[in-house]
Steps between C-alpha positions, in 0.01 A plus 500: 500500500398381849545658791724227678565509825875520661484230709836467793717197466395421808137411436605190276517280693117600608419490136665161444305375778190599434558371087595203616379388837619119472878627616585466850491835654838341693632473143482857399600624855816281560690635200585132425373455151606150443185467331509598128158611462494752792869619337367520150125668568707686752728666227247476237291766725791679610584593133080591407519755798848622407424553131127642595680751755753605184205558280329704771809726532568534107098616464562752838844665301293509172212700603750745693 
């Protein structure tokens, strides 16, 4: 299995704008998501870091 890293929710929205750099910065920053695509990629990458960081933690309590 991969080491995958634990990334903070915080550094989403730096990953979300470096994957896709055709959103408005002012977009992601507001926290008005009136449009659909910054919502959806938004949750879409929300889940893929919360599922990798659950997968991190179930490998850590297995090899304990």
């Amino acid at each position: 299995m991969p080491n995958l890293p634990i990334y903070p929710l915080d550094s989403i929205d730096e990953m979300l704008i470096r994957s896709h750099p055709y959103l408005l910065l002012s977009q992601l920053t507001q926290g008005n998501f009136s449009n659909k695509k910054v919502d959806v990629v938004r949750t879409g990458l929300r889940r893929k870091v919360l599922g990798q960081n659950q997968q991190k933690l179930r490998q850590i309590a297995k090899t304990k």
